[in-house]
C-alpha positions, 0 to 999 in steps of 0.5 A: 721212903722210910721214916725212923723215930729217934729217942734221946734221954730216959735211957733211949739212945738207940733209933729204931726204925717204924715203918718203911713204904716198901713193907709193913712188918708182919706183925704188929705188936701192942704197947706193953700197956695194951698187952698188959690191959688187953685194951686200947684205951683213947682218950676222944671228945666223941663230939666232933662229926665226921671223925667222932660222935654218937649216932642216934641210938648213942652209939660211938661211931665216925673216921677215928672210932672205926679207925681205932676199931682196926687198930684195936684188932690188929693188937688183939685188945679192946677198944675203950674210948675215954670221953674227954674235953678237948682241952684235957688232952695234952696236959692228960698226956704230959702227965700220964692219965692215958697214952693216946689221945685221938682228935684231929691235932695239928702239930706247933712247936708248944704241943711238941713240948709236951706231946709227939704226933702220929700223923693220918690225914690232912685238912686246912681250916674253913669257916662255914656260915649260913647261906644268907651270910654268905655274900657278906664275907668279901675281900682278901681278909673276910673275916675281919669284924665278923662274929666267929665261933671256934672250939676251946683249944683248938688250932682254929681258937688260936688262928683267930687270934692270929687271923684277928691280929692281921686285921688291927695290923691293917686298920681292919675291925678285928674279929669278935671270937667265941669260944665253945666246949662243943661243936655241935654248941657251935653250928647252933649259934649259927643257926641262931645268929649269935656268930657269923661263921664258925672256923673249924677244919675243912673235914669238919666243915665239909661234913656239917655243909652236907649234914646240915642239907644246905643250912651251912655253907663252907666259905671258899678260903683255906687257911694253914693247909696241914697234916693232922695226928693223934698225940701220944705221951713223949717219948713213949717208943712202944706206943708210937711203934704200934700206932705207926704200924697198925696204921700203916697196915690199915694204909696197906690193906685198904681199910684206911681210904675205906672208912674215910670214903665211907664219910665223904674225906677220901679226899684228905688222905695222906701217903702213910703215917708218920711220927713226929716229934719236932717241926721238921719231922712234918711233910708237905703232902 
């Protein structure tokens, strides 16, 4: 299958193919940006374990650090990972403060106002809680009434929402949301009972239920089982080429499936990375 990115406006008319299943090109070029700078700058929280955060000697680490890292390789630059709050990054983006911002982001018709996605790994949403609560979240809407924490911004803020919607429409108690800068913040308020559960992606979740050697559990329903990407600036062909392709040749040489392996979300892997700059550009993987 061959994917194409298509560029209307700003004097791009042309459609410029990215990368074929069949081949990755033989070389990778970098962003007139990264070559101009000879850095691949990322904006990151490195505050969201498994995919980034700081080790115990406060080295930055994790699935899109390392990725980032083979990326920064293959196009000859440094890796410059500029810490940024969660919320920060789509308007950083939309208004050219940086070109890549790296999270696990899920694509809706609001970001792709703003922003494009290059797709590299799928997950749904999960709540986690402690195993003393666990038996309390019953029934087809186990949420309702319940305490939840989620991340500002995040697509598990607004799935509360909608999830807490669902429960009024039924006569349900609608779910209390609070809402953290951090999901370390998070994970303590359910240590210390101040939420029920926190709702974060089923990569995340998994990675904290086994980090936290069984203080939290993840609950067995999947919510918006979907691909995840980083954002780029829209309409920014150079960028979208080169991230493409330097993730299709980390698909290709093995060392994608490897650091994902490395932190226990082998099983999130997608086929190959694909660019998206609509709703219909996403795939059911």
């Amino acid at each position: 299958m061959t994917s194409y990115l298509t560029y209307a406006g700003l004097g791009l008319a042309a459609m410029m193919t990215v990368w074929s299943g069949a081949a990755v090109s033989a070389e990778i070029k970098a962003s007139p940006d990264v070559a101009r700078s000879g850095k691949l700058s990322v904006a990151n929280t490195l505050d969201y374990a498994p995919f980034e955060y700081l080790d115990a000697d406060g080295k930055q680490t994790g699935i899109i650090v390392e990725l980032a890292g083979e990326v920064a390789k293959l196009v000859k630059a440094d890796l410059d990972i500029q810490r940024t709050p969660f919320p920060s990054m789509i308007p950083g983006l939309a208004s050219g403060r940086f070109k890549i911002a790296w999270e696990t982001f899920s694509a809706n018709p609001d970001r792709l106002k703003q922003v494009d996605f290059v797709m590299f790994i799928k997950a749904g949403i999960a709540a986690s809680t402690s195993p003393e609560k666990k038996d309390s979240f019953t029934g087809d809407m186990p949420l309702c009434g319940k305490r939840i924490g989620v991340s500002a911004g995040s697509a598990s803020d607004f799935l509360v929402d909608k999830l807490s919607k669902d429960c009024a429409d039924k006569g349900k108690e609608e779910i209390k949301k609070s809402v953290f800068n951090s999901s370390t913040d998070i994970v303590q308020a359910v240590l210390s009972d101040r939420v029920d559960a926190r709702m974060d992606d089923a990569t995340a979740s998994s990675y904290f239920e086994v980090t936290s050697k069984g203080q939290l559990v993840v609950l067995p329903t999947l919510y918006d089982v979907a691909p995840l990407g980083l954002a780029i600036a829209k309409d920014d062909p150079a960028t979208a080429d080169m991230m493409v392709s330097a993730l299709a040749e980390l698909f290709k040489n093995g060392k994608y499936q490897e650091i994902l392996n490395k932190y226990g979300m082998g099983a999130y892997a997608i086929k190959e990375p694909y660019f998206v700059n609509k709703m219909e550009a996403l795939r059911a993987e």
